[in-house]
N, C-alpha and C positions, 0 to 999 in steps of 0.2 A: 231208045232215044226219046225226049223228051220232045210234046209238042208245042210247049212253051219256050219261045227266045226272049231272055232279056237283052235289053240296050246295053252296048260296051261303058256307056256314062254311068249305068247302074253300078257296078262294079263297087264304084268309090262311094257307096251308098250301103254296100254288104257288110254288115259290121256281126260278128259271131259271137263277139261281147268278150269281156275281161277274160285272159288266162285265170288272173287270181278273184274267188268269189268276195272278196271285202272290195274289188272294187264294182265286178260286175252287179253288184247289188244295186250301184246308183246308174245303171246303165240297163235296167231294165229284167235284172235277172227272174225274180219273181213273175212273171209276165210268158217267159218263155223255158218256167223250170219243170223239170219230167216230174210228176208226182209218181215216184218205183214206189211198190208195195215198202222199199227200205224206209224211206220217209214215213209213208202211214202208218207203220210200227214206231219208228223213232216219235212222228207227232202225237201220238197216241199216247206216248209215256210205256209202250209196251216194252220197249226196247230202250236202255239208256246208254249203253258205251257202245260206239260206234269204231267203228277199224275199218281200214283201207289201206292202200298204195298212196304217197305224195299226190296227189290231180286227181284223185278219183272222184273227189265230189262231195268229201265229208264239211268242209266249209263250207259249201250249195248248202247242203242241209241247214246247218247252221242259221246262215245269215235268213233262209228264208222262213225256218220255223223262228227266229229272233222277231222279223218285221209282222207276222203275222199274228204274232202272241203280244207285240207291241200296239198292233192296230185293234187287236180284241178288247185292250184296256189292261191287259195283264199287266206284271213287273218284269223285265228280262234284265239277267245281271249275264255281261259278257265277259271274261276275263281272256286277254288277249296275249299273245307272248311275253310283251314286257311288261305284262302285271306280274309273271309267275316264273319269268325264265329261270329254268334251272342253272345256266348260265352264269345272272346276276346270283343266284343264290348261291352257288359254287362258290364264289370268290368271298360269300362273305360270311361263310361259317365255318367251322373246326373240321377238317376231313375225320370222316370215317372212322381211320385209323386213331385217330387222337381221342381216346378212349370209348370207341365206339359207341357212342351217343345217339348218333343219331340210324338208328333201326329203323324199320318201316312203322311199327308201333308209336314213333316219335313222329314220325312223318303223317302217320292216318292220323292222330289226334289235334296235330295242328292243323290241316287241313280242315277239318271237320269244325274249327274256333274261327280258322279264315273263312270258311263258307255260312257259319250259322251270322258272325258278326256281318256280314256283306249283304246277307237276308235280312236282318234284323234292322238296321242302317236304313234299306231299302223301302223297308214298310213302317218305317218309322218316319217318313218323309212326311209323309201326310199327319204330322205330329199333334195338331190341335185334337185329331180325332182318337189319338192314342192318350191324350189324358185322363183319360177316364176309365176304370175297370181294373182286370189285371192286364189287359193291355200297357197300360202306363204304365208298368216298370221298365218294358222294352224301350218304353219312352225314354225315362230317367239313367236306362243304362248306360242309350249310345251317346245321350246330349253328357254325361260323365266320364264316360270312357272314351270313346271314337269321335269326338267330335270335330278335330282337325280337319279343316275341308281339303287341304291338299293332300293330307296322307295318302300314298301310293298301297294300291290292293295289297300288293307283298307285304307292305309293312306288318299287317297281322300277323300274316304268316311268320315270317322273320322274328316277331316279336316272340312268340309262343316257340319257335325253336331253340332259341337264346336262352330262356327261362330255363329248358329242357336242358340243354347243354349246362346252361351254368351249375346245375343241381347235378348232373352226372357226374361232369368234368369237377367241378370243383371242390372244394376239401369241407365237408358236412360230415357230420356223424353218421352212420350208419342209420339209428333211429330217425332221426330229422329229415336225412334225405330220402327214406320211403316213404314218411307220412306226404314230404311237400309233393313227392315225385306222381304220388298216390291221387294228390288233389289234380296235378297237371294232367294224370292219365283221364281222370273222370270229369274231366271240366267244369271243376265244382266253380269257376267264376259265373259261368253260364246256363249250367244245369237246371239252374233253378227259374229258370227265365223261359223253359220251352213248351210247360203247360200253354204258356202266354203267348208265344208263337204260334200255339197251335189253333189255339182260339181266333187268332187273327189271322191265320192260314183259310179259316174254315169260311173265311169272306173276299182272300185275298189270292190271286194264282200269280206263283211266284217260280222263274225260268232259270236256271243259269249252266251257262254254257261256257266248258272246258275247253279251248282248241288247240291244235298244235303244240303236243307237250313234248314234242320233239327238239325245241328249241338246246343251242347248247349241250345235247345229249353225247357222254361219253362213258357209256355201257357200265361205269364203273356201279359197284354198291350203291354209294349213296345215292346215284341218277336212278336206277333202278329202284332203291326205296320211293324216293320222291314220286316214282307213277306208280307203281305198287300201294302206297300207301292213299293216293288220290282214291284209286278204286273201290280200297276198303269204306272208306268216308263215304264216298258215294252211296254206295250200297247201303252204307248204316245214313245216312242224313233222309233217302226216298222213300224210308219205313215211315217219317214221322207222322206226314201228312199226305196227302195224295194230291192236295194242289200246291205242292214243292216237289220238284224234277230237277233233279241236277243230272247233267249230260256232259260225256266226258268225249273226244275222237283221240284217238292213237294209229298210229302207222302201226300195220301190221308187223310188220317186220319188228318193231321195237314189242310189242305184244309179245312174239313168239321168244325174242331172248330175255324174258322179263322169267326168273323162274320162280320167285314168287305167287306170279298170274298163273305162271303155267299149273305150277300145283294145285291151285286152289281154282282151278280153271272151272270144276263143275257148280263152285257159287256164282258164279258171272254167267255161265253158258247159257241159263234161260234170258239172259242182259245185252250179251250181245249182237251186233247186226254189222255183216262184215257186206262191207261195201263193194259188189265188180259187177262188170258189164258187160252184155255181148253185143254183138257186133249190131245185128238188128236196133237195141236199143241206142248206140250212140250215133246212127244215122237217123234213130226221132229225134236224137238232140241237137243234132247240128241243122237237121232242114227246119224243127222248128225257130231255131234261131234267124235261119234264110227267113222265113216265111215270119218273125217279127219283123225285119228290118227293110224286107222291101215288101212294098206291097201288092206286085205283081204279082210276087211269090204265092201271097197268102190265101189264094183260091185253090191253090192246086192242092188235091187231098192226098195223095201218091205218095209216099217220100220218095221210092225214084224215081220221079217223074219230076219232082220238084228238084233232087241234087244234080239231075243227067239237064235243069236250065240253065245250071251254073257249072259245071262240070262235066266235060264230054264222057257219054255212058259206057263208051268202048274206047279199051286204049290198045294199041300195034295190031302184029298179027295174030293173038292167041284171041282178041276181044273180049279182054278182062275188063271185069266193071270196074272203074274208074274207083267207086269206095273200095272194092276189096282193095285194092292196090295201094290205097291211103289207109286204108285201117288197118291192115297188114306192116305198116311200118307204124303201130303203138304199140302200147302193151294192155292196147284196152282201158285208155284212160279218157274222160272226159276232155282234160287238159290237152292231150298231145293230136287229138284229131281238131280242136278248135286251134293250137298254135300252126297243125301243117296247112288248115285251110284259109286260115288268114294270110302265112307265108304264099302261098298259091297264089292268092287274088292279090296280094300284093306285086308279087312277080306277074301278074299278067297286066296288071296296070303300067310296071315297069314299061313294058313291050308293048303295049297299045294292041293287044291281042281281043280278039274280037269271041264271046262267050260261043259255045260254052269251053270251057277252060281244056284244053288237049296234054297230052305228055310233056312234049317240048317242056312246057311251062310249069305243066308237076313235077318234072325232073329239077329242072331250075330250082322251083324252093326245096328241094327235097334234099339237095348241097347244105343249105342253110340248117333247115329243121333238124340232117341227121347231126350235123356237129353239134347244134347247142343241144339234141338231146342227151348226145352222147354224154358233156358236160355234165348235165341236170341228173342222169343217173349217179357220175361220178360225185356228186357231190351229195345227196342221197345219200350216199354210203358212205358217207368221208370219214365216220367215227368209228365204225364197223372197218372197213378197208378203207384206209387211205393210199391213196396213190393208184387207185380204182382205175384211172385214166389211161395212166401208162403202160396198164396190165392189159387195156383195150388196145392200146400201140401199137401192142405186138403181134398183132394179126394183120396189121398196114399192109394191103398188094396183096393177100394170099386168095388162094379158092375159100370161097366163103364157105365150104361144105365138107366136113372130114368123117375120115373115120375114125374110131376111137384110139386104133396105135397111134395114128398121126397128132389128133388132139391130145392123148399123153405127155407126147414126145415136146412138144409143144408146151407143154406146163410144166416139163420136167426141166428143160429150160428156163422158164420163168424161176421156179424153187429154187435152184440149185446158184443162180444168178449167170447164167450165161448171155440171157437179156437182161440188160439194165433197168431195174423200172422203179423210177426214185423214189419215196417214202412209201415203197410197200412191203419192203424190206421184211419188217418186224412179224405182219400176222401171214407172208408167203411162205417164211421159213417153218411155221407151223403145219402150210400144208402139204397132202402125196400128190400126186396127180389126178385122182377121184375124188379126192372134197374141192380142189379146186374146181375140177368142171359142173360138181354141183354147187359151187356158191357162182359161180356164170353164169349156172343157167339160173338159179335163183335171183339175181338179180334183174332177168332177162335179157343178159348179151345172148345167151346159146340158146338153140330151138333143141329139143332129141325127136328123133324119129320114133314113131310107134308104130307098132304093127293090130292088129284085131281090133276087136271092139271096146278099147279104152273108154270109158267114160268121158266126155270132155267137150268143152265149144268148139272144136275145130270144126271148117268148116268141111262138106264133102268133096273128096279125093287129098286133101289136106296129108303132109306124112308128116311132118315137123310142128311140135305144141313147144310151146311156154308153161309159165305157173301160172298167169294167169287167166289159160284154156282147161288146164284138170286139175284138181283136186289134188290127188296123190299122182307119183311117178318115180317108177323104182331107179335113178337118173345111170345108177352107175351097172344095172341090166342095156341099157341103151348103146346100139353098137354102130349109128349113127349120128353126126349134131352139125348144125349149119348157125353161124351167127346170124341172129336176128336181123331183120331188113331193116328196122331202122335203124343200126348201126352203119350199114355198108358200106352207104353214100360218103361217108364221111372221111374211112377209112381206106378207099380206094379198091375195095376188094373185088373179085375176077369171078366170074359166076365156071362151073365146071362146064368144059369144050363137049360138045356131041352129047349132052345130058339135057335140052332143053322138053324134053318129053317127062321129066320127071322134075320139073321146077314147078309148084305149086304155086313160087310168088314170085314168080322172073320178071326182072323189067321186058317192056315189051318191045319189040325190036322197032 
């Protein structure tokens, strides 16, 4: 127990900052952000493609290596969902199929015209001082070519695809359209122009930052070119000079079904820096955010000593700490411990409840939290498995804890359609009963039991991991699974009668 009490007025004063880092940024995120060794590789240019989970924290990165390399005097070029969404660009080019055009080859070379012109643009700004030298051709390029001040970032992009398309797709001679297709592959509009760049590189530190290329993503070829082909570019644009870093974040998940990446997985693998958390580090991140926002807080050097001011440090009769019992219902994401503890102090403001914060009251938001998490993973996945939701349904009222006949049985149902579960129809009929339970537990509905000394974050006496607790896990060796705690609440599910000795994450009575 903590020997600090805040004021119940404090409360309304607890603010744990934005779920999303583009807003938390004007809300003081820089101030109260973890510097992980992942950052100091990422700031460092050691590391440039970054992966994670949805909330993990790869936007934190972002915005605060953006504002930092802003305030150094640097250039920072950010490209945001709807500079690049694959989305818009779906709608407005030739599929795929229609004479297969556009390869990832067509995709890394336009990338690479979008990124060099958006750098070029950028350090061209300062234009009086680029007239002079070989610098001044970068000058004379972009005030000829790019000079539209409204042109939207995709437009490059789009434009360089088009050109590409039109020369595949369209009817040229054989000779004609290799030479021109020839020129489009080597960038001869701009090749000549990167001595010039480099020279001005070598005075000028220039940032740009890829985020969210999950946007509109629907696993087809061409989405998969579209990030497949970003990577290659990258990779070939951070040869040129050493003060240009281009930095790309992808969801893990889209990473692993990318099978372009995957092959070519050991060019990137000294590139990469995959983003996750353990349990220790995301209670520095939530007391540090206590300990910005009130200032009573900010003497206390403890972090449980600081979370057990706002949170009572034992909850029922087992005297679980209060965080496992909250950090136990994410998946180890930055995001889902700042949404349930927000939820929390909102419900306790609700109730005029007097700190530090007790069950009652983390039960209370824990209704709220587990539905719309539930949601958030459903929609996560909406491109992958749609109808994600309804597949979670169908565990509504049961023992949250099975064995593997019974979890079969259970999804053999689903497959076969004996539960109804509406738009999931198409990728369920694909599955047996075994890839289903491992795309459940890989999503993180299903926990598996392990026995020995698995490698992993769980914590001690812990039976039940996630993906994102180990590494590997052989899921369909596993001859026990319990749905995840942050799903329960939601789903109404019934913990197993006369088994409370062997509940690692039971509510507490």
């Amino acid at each position: 127990m903590s020997n600090y009490v805040i004021r119940p007025a404090a409360l309304s004063q607890l603010d744990f900052g934005a779920p999303a880092a583009e807003r938390d940024i004007e809300r003081g995120l820089e101030d109260y952000f973890v510097e992980s060794e992942a950052y100091r590789r990422v700031s460092s240019g050691e590391k440039t493609i970054i992966l994670g989970n949805r909330g993990s924290g790869k936007s934190a990165i972002f915005q605060v290596l953006a504002k930092r390399a802003k305030a150094a005097g640097n250039h920072v070029i950010s490209l945001a969902p709807e500079d690049y969404s694959y989305e818009l660009l779906s709608k407005t080019m030739a599929a795929e199929g229609s004479g297969s055009w556009a390869k990832l080859g067509a995709y890394a070379v336009a990338w690479k015209y979008l990124i060099y012109v958006l750098v070029m643009k950028e350090v061209s700004r300062k234009g009086m001082r680029l007239r002079k030298g070989a610098a001044s051709k970068i000058y004379k390029y972009v005030r000829d070519n790019h000079s539209t001040a409204d042109m939207s970032k995709l437009s490059a992009l789009i434009s360089y695809l088009k050109r590409l398309e039109g020369i595949k797709i369209g009817k040229y001679e054989a000779g004609v359209k290799t030479r021109e297709l020839e020129k489009l592959y080597k960038l001869e509009e701009i090749h000549h122009l990167l001595p010039a760049l480099q020279e001005v590189l070598a005075k000028e530190k220039v940032y740009v930052l890829v985020d969210e290329l999950d946007r509109g993503w629907d696993s087809s070829e061409d989405a998969q070119s579209f990030v497949a082909g970003l990577f290659q570019a990258c990779v070939s644009i951070n040869t040129l000079h050493p003060n240009l870093r281009v930095y790309v974040s992808l969801r893990q998940e889209l990473y692993d079904n990318i099978p372009a990446l995957y092959e070519d997985a050991q060019k990137y693998r000294d590139l990469l820096e995959t983003i996750d958390w353990t349990e220790e580090a995301l209670l520095s991140l939530i007391t540090k955010r206590m300990r910005h926002s009130l200032d009573s807080l900010s003497r206390i050097r403890e972090d449980d000593e600081c979370w057990g001011a706002v949170f009572s440090s034992v909850l029922g009769y087992r005297r679980n700490r209060s965080f496992n019992y909250m950090v136990d219902r994410t998946l180890y994401r930055p995001r889902e411990i700042i949404q349930f503890c927000t939820q929390a102090v909102e419900a306790a403001q609700d109730g005029s409840t007097v700190p530090p914060i007790d069950y009652p009251v983390i039960s209370t938001a824990e209704n709220v939290y587990s539905g719309e998490r539930a949601k958030d993973i459903a929609a996560e996945y909406r491109f992958q498995y749609p109808g994600l939701l309804e597949v979670f349904e169908a565990f509504r009222g049961k023992i949250y804890t099975f064995d593997r006949d019974e979890l079969e049985l259970l999804c053999l149902e689903l497959i076969a359609g004996e539960i109804r579960v509406d738009g999931a129809e198409g990728w369920l009929e694909r599955c047996d009963p075994d890839s289903l339970i491992e795309i459940l537990w890989h999503v993180g509905f299903l926990r598996a039991q392990v026995v020995g000394g698995i490698r992993g974050r769980r914590r001690s006496g812990s039976q039940y991991v996630g993906p994102y607790q180990v590494q590997f896990l052989n899921v369909a060796a596993a001859t026990r699974f319990q749905v995840h705690p942050m799903f329960r609440a939601s789903l109404g599910m019934k913990e197993p009668k006369g088994n409370r000795s062997n509940r690692d994450d039971a509510s507490p009575a």
